[in-house]
MIVEX-113887 format. One record per atom (N, C-alpha, C): residue number from 0; x, y, z. Coordinates in steps of 0.05 Angstrom, whole numbers, always signed. Each point is the difference from the previous one (the first is absolute). Layout:
<r NUM; <X; Y; Z>>;
...
end
This chain:
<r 0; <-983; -123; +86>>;
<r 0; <+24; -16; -1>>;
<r 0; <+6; -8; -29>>;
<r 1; <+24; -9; -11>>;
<r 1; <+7; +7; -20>>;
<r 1; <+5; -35; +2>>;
<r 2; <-18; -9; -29>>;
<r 2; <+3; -33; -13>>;
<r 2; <+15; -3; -10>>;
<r 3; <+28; -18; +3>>;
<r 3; <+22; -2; -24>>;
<r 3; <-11; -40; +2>>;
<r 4; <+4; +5; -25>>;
<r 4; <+1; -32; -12>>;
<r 4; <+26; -17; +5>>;
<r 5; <-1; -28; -3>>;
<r 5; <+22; -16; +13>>;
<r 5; <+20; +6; -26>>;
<r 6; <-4; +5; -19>>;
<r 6; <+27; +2; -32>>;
<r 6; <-4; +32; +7>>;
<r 7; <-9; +26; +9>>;
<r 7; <+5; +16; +7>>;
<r 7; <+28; +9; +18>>;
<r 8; <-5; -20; +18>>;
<r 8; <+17; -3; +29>>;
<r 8; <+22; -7; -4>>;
<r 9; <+7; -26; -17>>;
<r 9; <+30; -6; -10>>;
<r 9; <+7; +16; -11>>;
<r 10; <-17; +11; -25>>;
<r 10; <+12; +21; -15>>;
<r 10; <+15; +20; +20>>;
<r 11; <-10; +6; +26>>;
<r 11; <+11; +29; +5>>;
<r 11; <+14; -17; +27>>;
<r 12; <+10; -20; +0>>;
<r 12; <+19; -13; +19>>;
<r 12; <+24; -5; -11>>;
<r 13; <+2; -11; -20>>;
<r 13; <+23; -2; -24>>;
<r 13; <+9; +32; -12>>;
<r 14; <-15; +24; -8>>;
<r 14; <+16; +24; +0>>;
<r 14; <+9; +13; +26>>;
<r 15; <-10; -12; +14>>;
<r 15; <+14; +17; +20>>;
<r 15; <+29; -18; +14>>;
<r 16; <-1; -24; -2>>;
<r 16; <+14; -13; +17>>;
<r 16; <+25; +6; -32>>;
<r 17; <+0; -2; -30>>;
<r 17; <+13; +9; -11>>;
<r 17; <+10; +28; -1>>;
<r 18; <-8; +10; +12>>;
<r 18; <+3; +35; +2>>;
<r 18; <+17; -4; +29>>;
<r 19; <-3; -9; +20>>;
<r 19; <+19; +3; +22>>;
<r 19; <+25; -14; -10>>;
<r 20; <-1; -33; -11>>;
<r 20; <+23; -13; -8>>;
<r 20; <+19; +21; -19>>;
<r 21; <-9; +9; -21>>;
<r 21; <+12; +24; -13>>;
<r 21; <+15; +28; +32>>;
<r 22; <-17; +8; +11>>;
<r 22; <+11; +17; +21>>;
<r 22; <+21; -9; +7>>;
<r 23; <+0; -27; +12>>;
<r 23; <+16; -17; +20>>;
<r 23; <+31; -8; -23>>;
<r 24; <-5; -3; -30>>;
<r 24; <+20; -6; -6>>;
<r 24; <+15; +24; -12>>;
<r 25; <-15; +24; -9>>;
<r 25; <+21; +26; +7>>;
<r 25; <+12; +17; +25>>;
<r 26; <-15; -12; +17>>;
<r 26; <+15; +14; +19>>;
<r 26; <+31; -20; +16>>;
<r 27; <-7; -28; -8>>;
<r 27; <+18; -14; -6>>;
<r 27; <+27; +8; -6>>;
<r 28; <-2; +7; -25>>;
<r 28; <+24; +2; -26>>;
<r 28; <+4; +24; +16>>;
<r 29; <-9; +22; +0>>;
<r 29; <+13; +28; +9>>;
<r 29; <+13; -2; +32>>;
<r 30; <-9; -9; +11>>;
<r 30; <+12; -12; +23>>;
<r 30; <+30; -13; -7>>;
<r 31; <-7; -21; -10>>;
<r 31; <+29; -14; -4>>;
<r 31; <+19; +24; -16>>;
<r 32; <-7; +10; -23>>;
<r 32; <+11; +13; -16>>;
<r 32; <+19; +24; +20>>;
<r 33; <-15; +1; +27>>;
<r 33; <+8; +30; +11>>;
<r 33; <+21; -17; +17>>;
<r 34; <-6; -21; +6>>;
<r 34; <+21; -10; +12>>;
<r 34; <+30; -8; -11>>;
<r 35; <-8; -7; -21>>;
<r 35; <+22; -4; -26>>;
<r 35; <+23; +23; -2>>;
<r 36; <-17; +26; +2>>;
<r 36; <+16; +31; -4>>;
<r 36; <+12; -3; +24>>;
<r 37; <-8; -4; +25>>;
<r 37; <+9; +10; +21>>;
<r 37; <+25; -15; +5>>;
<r 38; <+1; -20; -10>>;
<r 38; <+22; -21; +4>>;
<r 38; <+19; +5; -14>>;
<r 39; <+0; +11; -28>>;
<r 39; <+22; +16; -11>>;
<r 39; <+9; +29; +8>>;
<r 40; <-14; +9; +21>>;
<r 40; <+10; +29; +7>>;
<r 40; <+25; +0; +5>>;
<r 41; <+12; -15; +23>>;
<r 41; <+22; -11; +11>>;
<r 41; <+21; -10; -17>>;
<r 42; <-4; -9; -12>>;
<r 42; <+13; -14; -20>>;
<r 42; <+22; +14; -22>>;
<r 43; <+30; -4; +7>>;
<r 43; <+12; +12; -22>>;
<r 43; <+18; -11; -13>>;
<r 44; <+0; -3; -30>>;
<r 44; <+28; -13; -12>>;
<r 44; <+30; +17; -1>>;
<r 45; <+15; -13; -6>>;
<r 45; <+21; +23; +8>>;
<r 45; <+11; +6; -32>>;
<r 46; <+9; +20; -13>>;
<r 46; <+2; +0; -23>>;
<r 46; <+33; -4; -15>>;
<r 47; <+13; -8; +24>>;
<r 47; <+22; -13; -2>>;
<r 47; <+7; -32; -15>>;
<r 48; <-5; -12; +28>>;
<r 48; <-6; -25; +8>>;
<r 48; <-25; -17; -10>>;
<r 49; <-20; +16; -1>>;
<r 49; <-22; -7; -1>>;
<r 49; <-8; -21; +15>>;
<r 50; <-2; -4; +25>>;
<r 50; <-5; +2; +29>>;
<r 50; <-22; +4; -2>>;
<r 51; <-26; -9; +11>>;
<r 51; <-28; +12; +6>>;
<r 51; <+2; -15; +39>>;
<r 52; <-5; +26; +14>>;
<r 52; <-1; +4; +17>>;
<r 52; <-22; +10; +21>>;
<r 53; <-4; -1; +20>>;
<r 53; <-22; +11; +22>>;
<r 53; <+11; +29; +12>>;
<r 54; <-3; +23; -6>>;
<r 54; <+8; +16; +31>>;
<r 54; <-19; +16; +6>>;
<r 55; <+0; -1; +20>>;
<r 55; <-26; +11; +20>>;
<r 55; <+3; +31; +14>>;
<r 56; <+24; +8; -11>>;
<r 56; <+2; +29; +8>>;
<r 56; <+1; +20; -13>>;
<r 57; <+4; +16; +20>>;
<r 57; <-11; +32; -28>>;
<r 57; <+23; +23; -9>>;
<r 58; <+17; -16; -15>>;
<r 58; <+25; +10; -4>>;
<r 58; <-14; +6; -32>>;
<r 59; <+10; +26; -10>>;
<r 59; <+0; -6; -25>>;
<r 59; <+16; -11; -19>>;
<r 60; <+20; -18; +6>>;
<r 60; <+25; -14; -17>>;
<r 60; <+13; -19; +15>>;
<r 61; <-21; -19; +8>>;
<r 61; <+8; -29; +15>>;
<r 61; <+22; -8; -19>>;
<r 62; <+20; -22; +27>>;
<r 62; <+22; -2; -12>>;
<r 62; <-4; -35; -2>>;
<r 63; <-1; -10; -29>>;
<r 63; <+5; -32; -9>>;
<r 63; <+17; -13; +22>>;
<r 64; <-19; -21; +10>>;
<r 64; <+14; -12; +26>>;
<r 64; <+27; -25; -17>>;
<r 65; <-15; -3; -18>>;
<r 65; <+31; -18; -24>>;
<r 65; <+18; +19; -11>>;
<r 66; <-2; +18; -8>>;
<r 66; <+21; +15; -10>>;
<r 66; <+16; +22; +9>>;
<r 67; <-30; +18; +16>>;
<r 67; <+8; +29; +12>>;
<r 67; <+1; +23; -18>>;
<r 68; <-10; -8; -20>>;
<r 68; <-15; +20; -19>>;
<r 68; <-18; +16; +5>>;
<r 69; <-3; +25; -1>>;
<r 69; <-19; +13; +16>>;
<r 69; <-21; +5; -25>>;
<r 70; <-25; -7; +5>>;
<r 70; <-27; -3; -22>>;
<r 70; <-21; +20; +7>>;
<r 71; <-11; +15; -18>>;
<r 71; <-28; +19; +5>>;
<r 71; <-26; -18; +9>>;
<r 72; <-17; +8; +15>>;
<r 72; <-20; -13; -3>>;
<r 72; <-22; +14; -18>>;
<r 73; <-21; -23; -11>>;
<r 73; <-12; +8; -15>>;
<r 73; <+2; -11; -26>>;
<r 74; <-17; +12; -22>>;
<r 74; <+10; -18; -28>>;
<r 74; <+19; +19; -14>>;
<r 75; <+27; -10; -15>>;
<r 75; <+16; +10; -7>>;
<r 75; <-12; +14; -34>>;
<r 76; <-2; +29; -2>>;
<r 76; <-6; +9; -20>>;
<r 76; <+10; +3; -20>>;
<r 77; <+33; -8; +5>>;
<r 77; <+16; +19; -18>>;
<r 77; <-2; -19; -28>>;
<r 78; <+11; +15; -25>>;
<r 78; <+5; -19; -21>>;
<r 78; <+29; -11; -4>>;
<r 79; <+2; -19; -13>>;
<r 79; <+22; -13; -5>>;
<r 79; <+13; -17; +18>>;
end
């Protein structure tokens, strides 16, 4: 059987319980973070109006419920 000493024992109770707290707080952040994206999926400004809006369907050129501007989804690439 294997003797660990009592300052042995903390030592290896404190890295480990710091090694899970570390686990626990990145999986945290990526969590929230993924939730963050998902909540802007939906999400579109209108490039008219500038309207930021919800639509939930799979049109490719939802139409601005304030204006009736019809908007791409996605991030707008173009220049200028």
């Amino acid at each position: 059987m294997i003797e660990v000493t009592l300052s042995e024992f903390v030592v290896w109770a404190l890295m480990i319980s710091c090694v899970l707290t570390g686990l626990f707080i990145f999986t945290s952040r990526l969590s929230r973070r993924g939730n963050a994206f998902r909540g802007l999926r939906h999400r579109i400004v209108c490039r008219l109006c500038l309207h930021a809006y919800e639509d939930h369907g799979s049109a490719r050129t939802p139409e601005c419920p304030q204006c009736g501007a019809l908007n791409e989804r996605g991030r707008d690439r173009r220049l200028g």
